[in-house]
N, C-alpha and C positions, 0 to 999 in steps of 0.2 A: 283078751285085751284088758278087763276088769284085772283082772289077776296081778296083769302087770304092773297099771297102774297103783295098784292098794300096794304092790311090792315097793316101788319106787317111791311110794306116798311115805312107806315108812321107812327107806334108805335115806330121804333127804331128814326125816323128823328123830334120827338118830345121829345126825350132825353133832359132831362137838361145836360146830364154829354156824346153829343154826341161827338165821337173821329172819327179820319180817317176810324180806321176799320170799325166802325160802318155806317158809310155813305158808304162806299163800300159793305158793304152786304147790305143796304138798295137799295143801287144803282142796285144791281146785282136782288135785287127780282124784283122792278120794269123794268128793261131789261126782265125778265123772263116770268114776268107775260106780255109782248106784248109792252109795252108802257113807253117810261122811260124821263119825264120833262127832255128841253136840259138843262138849269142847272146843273140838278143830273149828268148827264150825262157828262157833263163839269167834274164834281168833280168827278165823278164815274174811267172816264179814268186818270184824275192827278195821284190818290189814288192807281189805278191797274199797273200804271208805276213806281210809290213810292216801291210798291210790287213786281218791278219787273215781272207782271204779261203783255207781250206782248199781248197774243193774246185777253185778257180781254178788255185790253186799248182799241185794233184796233175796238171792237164790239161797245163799248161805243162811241167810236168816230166819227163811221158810224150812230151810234144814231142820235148823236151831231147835224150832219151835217142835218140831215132831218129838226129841222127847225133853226139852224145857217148857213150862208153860209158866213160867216168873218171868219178870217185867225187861228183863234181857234181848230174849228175840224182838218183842214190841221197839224196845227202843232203837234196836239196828235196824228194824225195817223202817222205824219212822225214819229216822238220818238218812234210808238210802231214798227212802221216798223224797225226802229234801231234797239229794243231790241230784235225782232224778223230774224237780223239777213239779213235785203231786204235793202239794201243799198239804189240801184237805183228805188224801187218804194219808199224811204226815200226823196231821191234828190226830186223827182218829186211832193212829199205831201208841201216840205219845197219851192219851187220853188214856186207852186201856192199859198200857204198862203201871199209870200213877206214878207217886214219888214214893219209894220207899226210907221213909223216916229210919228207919233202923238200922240203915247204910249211909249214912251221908254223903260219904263219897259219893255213892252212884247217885245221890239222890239232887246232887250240886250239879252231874254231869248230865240228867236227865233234864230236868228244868232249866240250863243251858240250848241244850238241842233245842227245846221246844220252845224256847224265847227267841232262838235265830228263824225255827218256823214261821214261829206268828207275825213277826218284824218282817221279813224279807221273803218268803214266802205268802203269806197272807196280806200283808201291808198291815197288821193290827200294832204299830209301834206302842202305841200304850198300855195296850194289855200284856204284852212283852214284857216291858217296865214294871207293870204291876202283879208279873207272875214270876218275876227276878227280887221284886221285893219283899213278896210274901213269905218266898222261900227262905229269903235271907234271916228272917227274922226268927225263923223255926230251929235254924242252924245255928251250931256251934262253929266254931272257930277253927283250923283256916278259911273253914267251907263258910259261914257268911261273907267270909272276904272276898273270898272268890268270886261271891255273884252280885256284889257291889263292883268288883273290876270288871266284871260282864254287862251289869249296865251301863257301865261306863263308856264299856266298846260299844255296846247300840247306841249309846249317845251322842260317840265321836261317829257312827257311821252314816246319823243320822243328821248332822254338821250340830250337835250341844257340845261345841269346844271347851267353852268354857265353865261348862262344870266337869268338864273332862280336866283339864287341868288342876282344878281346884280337890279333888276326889282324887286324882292320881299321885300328883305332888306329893303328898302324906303317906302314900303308902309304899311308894318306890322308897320313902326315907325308912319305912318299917324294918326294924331287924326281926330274921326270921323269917322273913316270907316264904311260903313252898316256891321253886322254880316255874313251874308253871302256873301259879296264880301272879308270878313277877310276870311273866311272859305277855298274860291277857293283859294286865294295866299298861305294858310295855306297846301293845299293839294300839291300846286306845291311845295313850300318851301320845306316842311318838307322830300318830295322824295330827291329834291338835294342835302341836308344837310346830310340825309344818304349815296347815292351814291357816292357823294363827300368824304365823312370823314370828311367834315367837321362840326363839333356835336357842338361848343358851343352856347349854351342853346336849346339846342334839346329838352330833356328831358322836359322842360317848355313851349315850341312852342306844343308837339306833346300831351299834355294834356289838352290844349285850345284846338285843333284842334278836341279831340275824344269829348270832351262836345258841340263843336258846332256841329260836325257832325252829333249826333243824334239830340241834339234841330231843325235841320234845314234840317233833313232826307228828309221831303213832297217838298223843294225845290231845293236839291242836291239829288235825290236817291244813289249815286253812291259814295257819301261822305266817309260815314262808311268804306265801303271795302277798298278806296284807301289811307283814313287815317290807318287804322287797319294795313294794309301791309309796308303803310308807316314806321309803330310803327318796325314791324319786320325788316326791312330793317335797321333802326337805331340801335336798341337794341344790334342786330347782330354787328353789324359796331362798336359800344362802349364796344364788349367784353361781352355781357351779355346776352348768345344764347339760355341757358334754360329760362331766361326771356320773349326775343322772341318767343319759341318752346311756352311757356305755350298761350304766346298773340294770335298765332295763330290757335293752337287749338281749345283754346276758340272760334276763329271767323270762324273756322269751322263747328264746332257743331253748333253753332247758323245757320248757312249757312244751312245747314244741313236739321234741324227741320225748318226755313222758307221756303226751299227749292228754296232760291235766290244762284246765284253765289258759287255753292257747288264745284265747277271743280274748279274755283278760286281759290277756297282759299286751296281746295286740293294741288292742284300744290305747294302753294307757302308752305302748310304744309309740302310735301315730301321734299320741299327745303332746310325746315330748319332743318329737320330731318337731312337730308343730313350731312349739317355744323355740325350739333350736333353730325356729325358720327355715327349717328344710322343706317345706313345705310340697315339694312337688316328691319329692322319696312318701313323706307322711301319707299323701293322697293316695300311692300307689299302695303303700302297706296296708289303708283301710281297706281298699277293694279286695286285696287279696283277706282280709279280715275277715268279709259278708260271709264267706265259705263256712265259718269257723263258729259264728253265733249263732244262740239259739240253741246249743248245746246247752251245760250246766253253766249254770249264770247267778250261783250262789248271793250277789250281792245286787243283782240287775242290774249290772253294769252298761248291755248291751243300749239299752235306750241311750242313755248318756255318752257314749261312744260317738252310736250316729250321729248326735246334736253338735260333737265338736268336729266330726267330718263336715255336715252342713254350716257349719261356721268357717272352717277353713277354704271350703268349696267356694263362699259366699264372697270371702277377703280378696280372690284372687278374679274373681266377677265369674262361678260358673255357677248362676244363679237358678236357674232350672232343676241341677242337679240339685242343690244345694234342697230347694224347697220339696223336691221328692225326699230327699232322707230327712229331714225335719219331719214332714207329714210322717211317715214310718216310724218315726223316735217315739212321736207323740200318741202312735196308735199302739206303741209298745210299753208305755210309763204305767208304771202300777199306780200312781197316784201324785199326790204333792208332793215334789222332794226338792229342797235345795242345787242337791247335784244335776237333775233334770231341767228345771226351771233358769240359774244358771246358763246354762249348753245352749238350750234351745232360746233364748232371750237374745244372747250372743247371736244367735243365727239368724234372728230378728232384725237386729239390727242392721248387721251386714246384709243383708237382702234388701235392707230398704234405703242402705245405701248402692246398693248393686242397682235401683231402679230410679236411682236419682234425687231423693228424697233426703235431701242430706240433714234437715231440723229432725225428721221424723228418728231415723238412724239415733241421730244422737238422744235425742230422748229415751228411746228406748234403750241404748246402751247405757246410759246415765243410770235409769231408773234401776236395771236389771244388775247392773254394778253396787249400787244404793244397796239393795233388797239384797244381794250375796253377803256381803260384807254386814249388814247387819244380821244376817244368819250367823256370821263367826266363818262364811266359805276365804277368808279373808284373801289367801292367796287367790283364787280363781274371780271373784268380784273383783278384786285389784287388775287384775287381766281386761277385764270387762273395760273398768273405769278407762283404764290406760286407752285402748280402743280410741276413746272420744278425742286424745292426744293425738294417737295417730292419722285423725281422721282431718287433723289441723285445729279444732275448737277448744286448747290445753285451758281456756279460760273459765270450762265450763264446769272442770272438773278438777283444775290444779288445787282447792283449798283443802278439797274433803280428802286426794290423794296425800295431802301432808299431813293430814290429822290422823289416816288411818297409821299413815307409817311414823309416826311419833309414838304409836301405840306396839311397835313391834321391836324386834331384837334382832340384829343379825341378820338380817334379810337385804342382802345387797341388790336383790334383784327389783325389789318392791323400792329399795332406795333408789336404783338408778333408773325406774319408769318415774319416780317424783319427781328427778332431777331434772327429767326432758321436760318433764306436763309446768314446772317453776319457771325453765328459763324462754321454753317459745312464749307461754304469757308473758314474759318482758320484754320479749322482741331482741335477748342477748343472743349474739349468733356464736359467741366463745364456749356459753353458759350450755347451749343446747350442743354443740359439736363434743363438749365434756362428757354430757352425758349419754350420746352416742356411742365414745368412746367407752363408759362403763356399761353400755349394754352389748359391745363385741366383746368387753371381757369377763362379761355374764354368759355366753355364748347366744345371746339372744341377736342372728345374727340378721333375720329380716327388721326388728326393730330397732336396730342399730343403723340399718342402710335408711329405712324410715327417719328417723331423727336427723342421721346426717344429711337426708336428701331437703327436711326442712331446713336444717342449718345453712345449704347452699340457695336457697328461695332467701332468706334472710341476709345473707352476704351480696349479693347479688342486685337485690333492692336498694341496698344501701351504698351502693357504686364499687364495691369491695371487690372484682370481677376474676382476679387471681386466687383470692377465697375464695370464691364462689367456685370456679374451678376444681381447684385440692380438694372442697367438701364435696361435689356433683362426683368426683373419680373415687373417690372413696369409697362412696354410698355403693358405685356400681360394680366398686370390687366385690364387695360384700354382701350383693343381691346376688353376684356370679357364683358368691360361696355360700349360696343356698338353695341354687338349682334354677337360679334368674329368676323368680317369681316376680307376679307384676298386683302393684294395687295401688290404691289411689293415691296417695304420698309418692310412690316413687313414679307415678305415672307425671307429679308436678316437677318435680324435680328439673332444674334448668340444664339445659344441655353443656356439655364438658367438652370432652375429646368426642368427634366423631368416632362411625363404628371401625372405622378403618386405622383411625391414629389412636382407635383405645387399643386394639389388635396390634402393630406395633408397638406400642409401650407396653403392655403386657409381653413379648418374644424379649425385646431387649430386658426388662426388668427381671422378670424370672427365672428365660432362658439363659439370659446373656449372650445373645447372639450378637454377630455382628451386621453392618448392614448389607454385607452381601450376604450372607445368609440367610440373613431377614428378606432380601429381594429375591431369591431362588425359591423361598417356603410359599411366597406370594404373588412370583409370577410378574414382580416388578422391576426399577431398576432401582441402583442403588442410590443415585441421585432422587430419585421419588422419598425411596426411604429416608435418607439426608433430612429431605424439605422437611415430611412430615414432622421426625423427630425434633426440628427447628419449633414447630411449629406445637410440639406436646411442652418442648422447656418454656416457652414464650407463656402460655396456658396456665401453666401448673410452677412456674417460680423461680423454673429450677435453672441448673448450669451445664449437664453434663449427664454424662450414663449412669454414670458414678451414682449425682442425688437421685435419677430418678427408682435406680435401683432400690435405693435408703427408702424412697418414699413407697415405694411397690410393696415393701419387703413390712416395714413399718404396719401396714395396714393391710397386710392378711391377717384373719380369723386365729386368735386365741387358739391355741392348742388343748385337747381333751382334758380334762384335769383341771387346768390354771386357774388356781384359789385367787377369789376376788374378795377382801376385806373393804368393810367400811372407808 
């Protein structure tokens, strides 16, 4: 059986058309069969780190080292120890390799590894910092550049936007740059430009960034994911959330069937479900999620996950739940981080509106909105802020929502939560239904039903009772096109069509039925159906089948894609 395989091993490594995979299953028969050239073995552990594959790497690399004893095998066993999740036998693999000055190259790619160790691994972010700078300083050129755009990504990952911008701008303008020292500034870049709100030419940065990231996959493994997320982070931030929902998806599934960073990108799936107001799909995605974390968790994502399951749990009042994975978030956070603190503040508040406490909620949401946004989390603080909008208190939080979004570019999404939080503090019921309307065609479609459901409280009060009407049937379209979710906005919302004449006008508007059709599906008569529909035109304004069709049709959900501008 050995025989076979070293045969095989070296049928596939006399490939004219050999690729990565193929030297990693060649590499793997040769390990199997007893005996694996440290060469192969060099390539063998690159290739199963490339894949994401820890414990593969650490085998090959203990190969390695039987007849290499240079700073090579150390440094693949520390990466796999990374990926595998061993911090401090990481430090200790990176330690004894050292930096070899007399390579730069490696010695830019060494002191990279070991700054993502100590950062995200270890929680030591400063020392990170300050063993990215020492190195730079030793370094010639490209390789100081390099690992200025490497602190730059720990900066941006660690929510320093804004020197992320400031350090990145300059050097995306550099002629000359190596591809994959464009790629790490492209990574960090394209995060703060999302976070920020600040987009212009996002769109253009974050399509070089996904081309170089797979061209340049075997020397970034970790490219892909954080450009892809990146992609959603923007897309979201520009208004274009079915955009983002499908980007992520897709890098889902891919996740999925390689079975790299499945929790990853789960999490940030349930997220954007969330935003999308799908909320009850999102719910279901995390649970199936739980399975998944705890694996390799490169960036420790998984605390920050559950904080925004416990938030979502919390919005729709499953409160219980909600403060079990909260407590688990928090017994799983390495330390301080924006991204954690953020989640779990959210989840705060929603739980203590879940228990009635509606001053406390808002403080806490205030506060925890405050404290993001001045981290630079700007998109996901803006989230937070918006909250205390929905919660009906727009007056608590409408000035500092216009100051932050004065400070961005391009962010329709951030513009049309300012839009609702400006006009329910003026009590305009046109002003707030506008901006309803540009949060259905951000695809944000539970805060769209929110807004509108305020709009009809305000119409309503003001004796406007045909308004009130058209804005309560709207809202509850658009709560139906996100899985019916219930929360405390739409729990106010004044009543419209009963359930029975929204049921009719839904068959005739959609289906187009007629009403005996509509009386056979119901088990009624046709004169019932008659009345009712009398009684949806009388309600909602209208004159005939005809407008309510227009109105049905008018006010379904934004289609995947539909670019929303300023």
């Amino acid at each position: 059986i050995r025989s076979v395989k070293e045969r095989l091993a070296d049928a596939l490594l006399r490939s004219p058309r050999l690729t990565p995979a193929m030297e990693l299953q060649a590499a793997t028969l040769r390990l199997e069969a007893g005996a694996c050239p440290t060469e192969l073995a060099i390539s063998g552990a690159t290739h199963a780190l490339a894949a994401c594959e820890g414990v593969l790497a650490e085998r090959f690399a203990d190969e390695a080292a039987k007849g290499d004893d240079s700073w090579r095998p150390h440094v693949l066993r520390g990466r796999a120890f990374f990926m595998q999740q061993r911090p401090a036998e990481a430090e200790r693999s990176f330690a004894r390799a050292g930096v070899p000055a007399d390579i730069p190259d490696a010695a830019a790619r060494v002191t990279w590894a070991r700054a993502m160790n100590l950062a995200f691994g270890l929680g030591e972010i400063e020392k990170a910092k300050e063993v990215l700078a020492t190195a730079a300083q030793s370094l010639a050129e490209p390789h100081s550049t390099a690992l200025h755009a490497d602190r730059a990504l720990i900066n941006a990952l660690v929510g320093d936007f804004d020197s992320v911008l400031r350090v990145g701008g300059p050097l995306l303008e550099t002629e000359g740059i190596p591809p994959v020292i464009r790629l790490k500034v492209h990574v960090s870049y394209t995060l703060a430009q999302a976070m920020l709100g600040r987009l212009k030419g996002f769109e253009e940065n974050i399509d070089e960034a996904l081309d170089l990231a797979e061209s340049y996959r075997a020397d970034l493994p970790m490219s892909p994911v954080q450009v892809g997320l990146n992609q959603a982070f923007g897309l979201t931030a520009l208004g274009q959330i079915d955009r983002a929902l499908e980007a992520v998806a897709a890098g889902h599934a891919r996740a999925r069937k390689e079975g790299n960073l499945a929790a990853l990108w789960g999490g940030e799936h349930g997220e954007v479900l969330v935003q999308a107001g799908l909320v009850p799909r999102a719910l279901a995605l995390f649970e199936k999620n739980h399975g998944e974390m705890g694996q390799f968790d490169p960036f420790r994502t998984d605390p920050m996950f559950l904080g925004v399951e416990a938030a979502a749990r919390a919005m729709v009042g499953e409160s219980n739940e909600a403060r079990r994975l909260l407590e688990s978030a928090r017994a799983q956070a390495l330390g301080p981080d924006p991204r954690y603190e953020t989640r779990f503040g959210r989840a705060e508040g929603w739980l203590a509106s879940c228990e009635g406490d509606t001053e406390q909620a808002i403080q806490i949401l205030r506060d925890t909105g405050a404290k993001a946004v001045g981290a630079t989390h700007v998109l996901w603080g803006f989230e937070v802020l918006h909250d205390v909008v929905r919660l009906g208190f727009a007056d608590r939080v409408a000035d500092l929502l216009g100051e932050v979004a004065a400070q961005t570019e391009g962010a329709a999404y951030l513009s049309a939560m300012t839009a609702h939080a400006t006009g329910l503090t003026a009590g305009e019921a046109s002003e707030v239904e506008a901006a309803a309307e540009w949060l259905r065609r951000c695809g944000a479609r539970l805060l769209a039903a929110e807004a509108m459901a305020q709009a009809a409280t305000l119409r309503h009060e003001s004796g406007d009772q045909v308004g009130a009407h058209r804005a309560a049937t709207l809202s509850a379209i658009w709560q139906d096109a996100g899985g019916n979710p219930s929360t405390p906005a739409l729990a106010l919302r004044p009543l419209a069509l009963s359930e029975r004449e929204y049921e009719i006008a839904g068959l005739v508007a959609r289906r187009q039925l007629t009403s005996p059709q509509v009386a056979r599906e119901l088990f009624v008569s046709s004169r019932t159906v008659d009345n009712h529909l009398r009684t949806i035109y009388r309600k909602l304004g209208l004159k005939n089948r005809d407008a309510l069709a227009a109105f049905w049709t008018r006010a379904q959900p934004g289609s995947p894609g539909e670019h929303v501008a300023d």
